[in-house]
DRENGUFI-813164 format. One line per 10 residues: number of its first residue (from 1); their letters; for each residue x, y, z of C-alpha. Coordinates in pm, 1 decimal, decimal comma. Layout:
N
NUM = A = X Y Z; ...
***
This chain:
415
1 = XXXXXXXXXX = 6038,3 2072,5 1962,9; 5726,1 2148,5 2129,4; 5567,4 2346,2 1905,5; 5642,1 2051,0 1609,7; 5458,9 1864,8 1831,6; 5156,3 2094,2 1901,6; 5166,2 2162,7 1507,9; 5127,2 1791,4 1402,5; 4867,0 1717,7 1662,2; 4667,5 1988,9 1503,9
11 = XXXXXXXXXX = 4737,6 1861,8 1145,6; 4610,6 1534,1 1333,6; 4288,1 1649,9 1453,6; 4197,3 1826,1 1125,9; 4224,8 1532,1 929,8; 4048,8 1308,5 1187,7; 3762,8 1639,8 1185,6; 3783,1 1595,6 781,6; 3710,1 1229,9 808,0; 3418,8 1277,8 1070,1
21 = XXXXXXXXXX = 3191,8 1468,1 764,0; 3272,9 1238,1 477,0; 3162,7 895,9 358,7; 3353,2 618,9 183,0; 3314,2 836,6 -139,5; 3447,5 1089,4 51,0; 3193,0 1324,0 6,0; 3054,3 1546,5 285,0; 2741,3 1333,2 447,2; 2579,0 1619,3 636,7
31 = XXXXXXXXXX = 2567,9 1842,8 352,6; 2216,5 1859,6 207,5; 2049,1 1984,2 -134,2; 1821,4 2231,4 -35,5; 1511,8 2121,7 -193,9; 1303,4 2427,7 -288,2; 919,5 2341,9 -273,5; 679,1 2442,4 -452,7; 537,9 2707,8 -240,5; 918,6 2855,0 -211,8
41 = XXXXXXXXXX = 873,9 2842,5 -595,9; 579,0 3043,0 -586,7; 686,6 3305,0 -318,7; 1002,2 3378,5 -530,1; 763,4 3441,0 -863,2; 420,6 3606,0 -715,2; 332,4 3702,3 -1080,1; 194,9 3330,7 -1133,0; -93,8 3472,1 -971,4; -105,2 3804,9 -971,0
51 = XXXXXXXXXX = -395,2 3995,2 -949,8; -632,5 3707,6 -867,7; -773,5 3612,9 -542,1; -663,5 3276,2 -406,0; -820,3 3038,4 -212,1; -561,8 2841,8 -30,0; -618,6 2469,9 49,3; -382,0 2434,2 312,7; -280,2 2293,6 728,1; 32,9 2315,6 907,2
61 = XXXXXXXXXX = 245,7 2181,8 654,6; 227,9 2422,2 458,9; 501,5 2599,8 578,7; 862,1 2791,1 439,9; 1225,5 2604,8 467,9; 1248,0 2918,9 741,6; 943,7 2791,3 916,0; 724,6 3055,3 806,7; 327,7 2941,4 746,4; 237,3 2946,8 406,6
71 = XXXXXXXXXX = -43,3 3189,9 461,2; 155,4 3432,6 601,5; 465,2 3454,0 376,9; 196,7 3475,7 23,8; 22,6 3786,8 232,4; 303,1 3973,3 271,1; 390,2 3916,8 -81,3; 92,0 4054,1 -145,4; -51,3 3748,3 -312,5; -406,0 3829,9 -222,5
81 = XXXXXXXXXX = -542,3 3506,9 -42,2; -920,2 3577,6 16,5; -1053,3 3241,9 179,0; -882,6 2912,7 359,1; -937,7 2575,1 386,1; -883,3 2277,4 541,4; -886,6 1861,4 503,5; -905,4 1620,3 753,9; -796,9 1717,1 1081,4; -853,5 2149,1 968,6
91 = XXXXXXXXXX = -621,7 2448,9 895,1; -452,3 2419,7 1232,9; -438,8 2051,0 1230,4; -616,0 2013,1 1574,3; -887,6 1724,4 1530,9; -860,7 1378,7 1551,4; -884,5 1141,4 1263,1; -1318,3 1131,2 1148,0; -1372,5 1461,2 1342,0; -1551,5 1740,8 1154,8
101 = XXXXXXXXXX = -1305,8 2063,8 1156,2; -1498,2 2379,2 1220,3; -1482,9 2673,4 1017,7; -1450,3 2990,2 1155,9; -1275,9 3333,0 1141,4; -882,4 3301,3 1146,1; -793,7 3584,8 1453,4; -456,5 3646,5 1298,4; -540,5 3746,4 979,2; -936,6 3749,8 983,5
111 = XXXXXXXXXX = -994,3 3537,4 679,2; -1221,9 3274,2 693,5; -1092,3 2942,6 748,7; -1357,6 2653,1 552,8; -1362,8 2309,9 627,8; -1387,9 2036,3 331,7; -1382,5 1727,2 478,3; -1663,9 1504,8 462,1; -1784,5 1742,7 229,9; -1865,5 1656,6 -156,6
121 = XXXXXXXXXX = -1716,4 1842,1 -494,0; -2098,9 2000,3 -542,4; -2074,3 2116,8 -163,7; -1758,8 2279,0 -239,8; -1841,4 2479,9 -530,2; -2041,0 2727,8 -347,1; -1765,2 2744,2 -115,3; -1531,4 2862,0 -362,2; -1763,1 3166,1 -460,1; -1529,0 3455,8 -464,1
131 = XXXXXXXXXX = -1197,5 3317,4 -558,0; -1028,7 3348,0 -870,2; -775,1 3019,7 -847,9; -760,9 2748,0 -577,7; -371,5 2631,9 -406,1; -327,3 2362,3 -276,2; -23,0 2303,8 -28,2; -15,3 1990,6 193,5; 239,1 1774,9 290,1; 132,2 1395,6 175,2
141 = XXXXXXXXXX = 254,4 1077,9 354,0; 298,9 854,0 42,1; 11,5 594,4 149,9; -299,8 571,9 -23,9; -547,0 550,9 296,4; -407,6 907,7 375,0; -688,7 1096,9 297,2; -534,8 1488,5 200,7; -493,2 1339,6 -174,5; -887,6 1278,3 -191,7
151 = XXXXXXXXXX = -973,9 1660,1 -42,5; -761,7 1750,5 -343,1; -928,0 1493,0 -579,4; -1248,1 1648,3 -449,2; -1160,0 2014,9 -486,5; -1003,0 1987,3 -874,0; -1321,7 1813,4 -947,8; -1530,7 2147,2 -761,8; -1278,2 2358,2 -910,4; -1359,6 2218,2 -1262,3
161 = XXXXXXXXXX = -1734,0 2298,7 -1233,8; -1654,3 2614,4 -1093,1; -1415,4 2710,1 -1406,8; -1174,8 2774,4 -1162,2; -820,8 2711,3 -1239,7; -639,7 2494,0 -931,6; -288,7 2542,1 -874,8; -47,4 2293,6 -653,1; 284,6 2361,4 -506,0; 492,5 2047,9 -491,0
171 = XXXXXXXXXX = 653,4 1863,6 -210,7; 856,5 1547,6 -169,2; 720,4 1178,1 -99,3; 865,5 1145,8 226,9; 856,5 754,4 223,8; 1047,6 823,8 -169,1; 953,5 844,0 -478,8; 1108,4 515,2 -640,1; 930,5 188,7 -471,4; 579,8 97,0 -523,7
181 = XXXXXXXXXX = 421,6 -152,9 -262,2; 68,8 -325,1 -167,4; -229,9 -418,1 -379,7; -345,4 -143,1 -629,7; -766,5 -62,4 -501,1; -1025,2 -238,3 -648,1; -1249,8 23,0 -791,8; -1558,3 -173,4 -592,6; -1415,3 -88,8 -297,0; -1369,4 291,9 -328,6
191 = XXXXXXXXXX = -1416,0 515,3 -69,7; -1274,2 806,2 125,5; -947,2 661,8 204,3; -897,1 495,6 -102,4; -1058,2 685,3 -407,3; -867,3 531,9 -721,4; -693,5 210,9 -775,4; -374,1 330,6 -661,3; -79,4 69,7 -470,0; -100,5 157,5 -84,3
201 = XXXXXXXXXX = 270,1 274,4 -102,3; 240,2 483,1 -418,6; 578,1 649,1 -452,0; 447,5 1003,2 -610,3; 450,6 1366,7 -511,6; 102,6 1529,4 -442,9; 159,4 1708,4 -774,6; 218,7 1375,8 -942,3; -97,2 1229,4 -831,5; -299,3 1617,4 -891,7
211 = XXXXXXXXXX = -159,1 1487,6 -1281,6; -301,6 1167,1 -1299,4; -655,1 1215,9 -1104,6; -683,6 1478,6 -1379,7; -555,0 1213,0 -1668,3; -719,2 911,4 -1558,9; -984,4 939,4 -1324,0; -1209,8 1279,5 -1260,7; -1508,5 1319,5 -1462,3; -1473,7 1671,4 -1450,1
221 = XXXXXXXXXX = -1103,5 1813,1 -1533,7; -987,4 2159,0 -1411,5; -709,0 2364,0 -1541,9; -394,6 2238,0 -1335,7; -54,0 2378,1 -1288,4; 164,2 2193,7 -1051,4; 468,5 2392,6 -961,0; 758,2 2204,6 -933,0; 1016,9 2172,0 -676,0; 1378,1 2217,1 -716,5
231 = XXXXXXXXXX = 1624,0 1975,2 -663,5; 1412,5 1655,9 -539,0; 1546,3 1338,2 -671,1; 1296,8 1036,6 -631,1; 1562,4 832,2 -468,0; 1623,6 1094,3 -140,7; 1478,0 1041,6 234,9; 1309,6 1342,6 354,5; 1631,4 1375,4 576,0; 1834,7 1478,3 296,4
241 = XXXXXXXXXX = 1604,7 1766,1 186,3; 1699,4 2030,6 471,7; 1290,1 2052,6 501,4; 1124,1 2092,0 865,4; 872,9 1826,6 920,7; 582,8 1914,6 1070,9; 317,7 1656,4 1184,4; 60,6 1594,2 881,0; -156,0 1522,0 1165,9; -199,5 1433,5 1488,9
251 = XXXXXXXXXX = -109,4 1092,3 1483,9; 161,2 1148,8 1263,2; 398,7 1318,6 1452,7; 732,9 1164,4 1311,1; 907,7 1078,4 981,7; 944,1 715,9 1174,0; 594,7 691,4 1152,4; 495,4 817,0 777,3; 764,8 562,8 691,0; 582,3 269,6 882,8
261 = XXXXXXXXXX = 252,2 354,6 819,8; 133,3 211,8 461,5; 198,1 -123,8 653,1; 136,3 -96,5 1021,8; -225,1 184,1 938,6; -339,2 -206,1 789,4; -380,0 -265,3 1196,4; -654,3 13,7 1220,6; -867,5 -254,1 1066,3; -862,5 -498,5 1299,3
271 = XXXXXXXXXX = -922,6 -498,1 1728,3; -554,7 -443,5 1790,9; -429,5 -75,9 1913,7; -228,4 89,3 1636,0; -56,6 317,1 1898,3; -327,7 594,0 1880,9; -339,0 761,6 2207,2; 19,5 679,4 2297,8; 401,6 853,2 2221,4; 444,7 634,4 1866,8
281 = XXXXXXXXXX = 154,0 605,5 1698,2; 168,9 290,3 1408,9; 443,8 228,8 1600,7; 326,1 91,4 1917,5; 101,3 -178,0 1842,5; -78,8 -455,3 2068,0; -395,6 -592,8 2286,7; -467,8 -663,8 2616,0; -484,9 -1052,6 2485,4; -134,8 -1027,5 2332,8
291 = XXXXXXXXXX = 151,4 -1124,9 2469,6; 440,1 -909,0 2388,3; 713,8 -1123,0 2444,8; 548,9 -1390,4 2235,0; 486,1 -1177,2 1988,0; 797,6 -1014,9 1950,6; 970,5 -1310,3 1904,4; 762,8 -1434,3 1636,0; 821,7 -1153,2 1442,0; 1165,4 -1120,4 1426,4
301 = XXXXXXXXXX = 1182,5 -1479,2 1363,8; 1078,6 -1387,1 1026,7; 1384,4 -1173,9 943,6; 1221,9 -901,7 731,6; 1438,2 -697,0 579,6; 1554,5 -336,6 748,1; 1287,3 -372,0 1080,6; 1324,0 -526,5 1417,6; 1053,5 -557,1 1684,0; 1062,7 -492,2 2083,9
311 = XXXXXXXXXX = 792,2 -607,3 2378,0; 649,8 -327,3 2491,9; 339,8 -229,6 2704,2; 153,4 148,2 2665,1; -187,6 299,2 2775,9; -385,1 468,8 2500,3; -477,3 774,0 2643,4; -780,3 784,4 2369,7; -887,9 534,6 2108,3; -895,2 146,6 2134,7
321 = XXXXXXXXXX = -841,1 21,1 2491,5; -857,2 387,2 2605,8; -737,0 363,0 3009,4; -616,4 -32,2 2965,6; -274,6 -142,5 2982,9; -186,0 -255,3 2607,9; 76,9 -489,0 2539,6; 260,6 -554,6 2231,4; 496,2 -476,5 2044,7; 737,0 -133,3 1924,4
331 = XXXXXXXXXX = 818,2 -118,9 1517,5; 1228,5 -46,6 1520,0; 1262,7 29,9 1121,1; 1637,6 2,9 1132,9; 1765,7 64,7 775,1; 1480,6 263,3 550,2; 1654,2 162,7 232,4; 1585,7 -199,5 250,0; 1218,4 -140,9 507,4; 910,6 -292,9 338,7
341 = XXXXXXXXXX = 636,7 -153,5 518,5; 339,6 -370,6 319,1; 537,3 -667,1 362,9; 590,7 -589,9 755,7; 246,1 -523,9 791,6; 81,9 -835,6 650,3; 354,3 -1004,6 880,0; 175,5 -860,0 1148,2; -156,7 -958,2 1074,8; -22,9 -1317,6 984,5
351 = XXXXXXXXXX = 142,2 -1370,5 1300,6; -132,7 -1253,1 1530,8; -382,0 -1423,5 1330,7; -190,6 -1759,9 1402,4; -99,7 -1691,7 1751,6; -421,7 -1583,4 1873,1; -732,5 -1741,0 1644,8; -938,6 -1687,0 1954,6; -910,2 -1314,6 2001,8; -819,7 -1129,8 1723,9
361 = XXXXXXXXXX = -1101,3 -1016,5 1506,2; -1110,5 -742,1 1230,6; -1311,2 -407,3 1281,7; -1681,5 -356,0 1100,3; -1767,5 -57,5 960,4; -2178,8 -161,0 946,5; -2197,5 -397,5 724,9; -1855,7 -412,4 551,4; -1487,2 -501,8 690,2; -1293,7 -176,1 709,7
371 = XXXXXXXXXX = -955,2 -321,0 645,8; -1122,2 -414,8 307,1; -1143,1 -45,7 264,0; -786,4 5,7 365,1; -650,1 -243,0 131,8; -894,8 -143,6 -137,3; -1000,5 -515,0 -164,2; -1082,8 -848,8 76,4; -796,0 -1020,8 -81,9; -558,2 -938,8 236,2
381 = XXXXXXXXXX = -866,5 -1021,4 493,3; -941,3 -1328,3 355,6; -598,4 -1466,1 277,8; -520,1 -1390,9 648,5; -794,5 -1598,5 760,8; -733,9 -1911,3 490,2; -375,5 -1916,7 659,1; -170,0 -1780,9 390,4; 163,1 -1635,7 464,3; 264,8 -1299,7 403,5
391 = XXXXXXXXXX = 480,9 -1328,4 140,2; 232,3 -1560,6 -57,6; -39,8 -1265,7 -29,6; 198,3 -968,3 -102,9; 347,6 -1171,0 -428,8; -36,3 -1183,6 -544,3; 2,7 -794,3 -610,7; 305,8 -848,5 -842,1; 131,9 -800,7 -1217,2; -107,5 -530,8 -1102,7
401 = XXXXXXXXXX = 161,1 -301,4 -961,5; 384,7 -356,1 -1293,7; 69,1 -209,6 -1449,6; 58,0 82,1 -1252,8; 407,5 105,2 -1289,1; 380,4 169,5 -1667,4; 55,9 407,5 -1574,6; 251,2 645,7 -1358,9; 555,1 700,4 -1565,1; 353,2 937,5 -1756,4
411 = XXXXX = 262,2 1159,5 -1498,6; 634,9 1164,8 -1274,8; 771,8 1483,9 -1282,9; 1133,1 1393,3 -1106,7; 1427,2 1187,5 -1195,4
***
């Protein structure tokens, strides 16, 4: 009798265990596809560039599923990588955003690691003197103000003068590859974090976007080969990739805060705190003038879809109100499928516009508005400031991102 009853519990407690790891389509949930990126591509087929020397545009994304560095797993396949170098923020990812990397001799491996930022395609062709083919493998964030897609926009167009062929190894659009979001740049208003007239949330790979700056915009057009990933479907989360995340850059330490960033980064243009110098950068947002609870309940008076906002209070450690006591609010995306991050963040500006006309200003950048810059237009500045809502200025974007939509479908490379 006893042991029929130890033997059904246990039928009992394997079922329950069963049910634990499926869904309603019962299907396990934790079970994920193994994305192979394009470096993993690469380090399983050397011979793409065998017996040339490589010059590897890289940071500390670039790294294996086993999280091995990119450098050091092509070495010891003896792919023969002469020369290194870095975007914004360097090879090891250690400066802060508009700081000038270094370059200097790596002590691991004793190549030379070469800065590019801030540096022009006719200043990088001499730095590309003794390489065969450039590589380029960088995680992207999916937001057009990020500025690793315009160090590779810059180096094809060096590479092209050069005659050198320029190579990229794949990797997902963490934010996804499906939705497109924000107004596409107005070509008047290019600049280093906003090249092309590209939406703000673009929704392409790195490799995507390496095929249309080649198709659509660079004067000069190198020979490109973007390997592919495996297995990435434009509808996945980075969460279902089984890929490590490692921090783009310094203030973007978190998945949380690639996903909120093509909306909340909008608040670097104006004299509010985007969270630099705290735990949750784009996250944590606020003034000394704000008033969190106030704020906070504004917000989530507007019921935007898959977000909810906290009071909170935080003391950038560097930045805006460096030493001050900041308060504000904290950015709770709480279902990414639905999150609109442009949408969230004009809701932002709207709202603290409204509340406090008397305080809140947007950021110069000499003579010009730098959230013009961000936006890639004054549209979003000066429909703040005439009182429109957010919705009314985001549905002004409609038509130009059905364009693009048409544009880009050439160049996607995923299902």
């Amino acid at each position: 009798m006893k042991k029929s009853r130890w033997a059904g519990l246990l039928a009992m407690l394997m079922v329950l265990g069963l049910m634990g790891t499926t869904g309603v389509s019962g299907k396990p949930e934790h079970i994920k596809n193994g994305v192979k990126t394009g470096l993993q591509i690469l380090l399983e087929n050397p011979s793409l560039v065998e017996g040339k020397k490589v010059g590897l545009i890289t940071n500390p994304t670039g790294i294996t599923s086993s999280y091995e560095h990119g450098l050091d797993a092509m070495l010891r396949q003896g792919i023969n990588v002469v020369k290194v170098y870095g975007p914004e923020h360097g090879v090891r990812g250690t400066e802060q955003a508009g700081d000038t990397p270094g370059s200097f001799e790596d002590p691991r491996t004793g190549l030379p690691f070469i800065n590019l930022y801030g540096k022009q395609p006719q200043e990088m062709i001499p730095l590309f003197s003794g390489v065969d083919v450039l590589v380029f493998d960088i995680q992207d964030v999916g937001t057009r103000y990020y500025t690793y897609i315009y160090t590779m926009a810059y180096a094809m167009e060096a590479a092209a003068q050069a005659g050198k062929p320029f190579v990229v190894l794949d990797r997902p659009n963490p934010i996804g590859g499906t939705r497109i979001e924000g107004p596409v740049l107005d070509p008047a208003y290019s600049s280093f974090v906003g090249l092309y007239p590209i939406p703000q949330r673009h929704g392409m790979t790195v490799g995507e976007l390496a095929q249309m700056f080649r198709g659509e915009f660079l004067t000069h057009k190198p020979e490109l080969q973007v390997i592919r990933m495996k297995r990435w479907h434009r509808k996945e989360r980075y969460t279902d990739t089984d890929l490590p995340w490692v921090p783009p850059s310094p203030n973007m330490p978190t998945l949380d805060t690639a996903l909120v960033y093509s909306g909340t980064g909008m608040i670097e243009g104006t004299n509010l705190s985007e969270g630099r110098g705290s735990t949750r950068p784009f996250e944590l947002l606020g003034a000394p003038y704000i008033k969190g609870w106030e704020w906070a309940e504004e917000l989530n008076k507007a019921k935007l879809p898959g977000v909810s906002f906290r009071e909170a209070a935080f003391t950038p450690t560097f930045s805006k109100y460096q030493g001050q006591t900041v308060t504000g609010v904290q950015v709770y995306v709480t279902d990414s499928r639905i999150f609109r991050p442009t949408l969230t963040g004009l809701t932002i500006l709207e709202t603290v516009k409204r509340l406090y006309p008397k305080d809140f200003a947007w950021r110069k950048d000499g003579d010009s508005y730098w959230i013009d810059k961000l936006t890639g237009s004054d549209r979003v500045r000066k429909g703040i400031d005439a009182g429109e809502s957010a919705k009314t200025i985001e549905a002004k974007f409609n038509r130009e991102l059905d364009v693009f939509k048409i544009k880009r479908a050439t160049y996607l490379l995923y299902r």
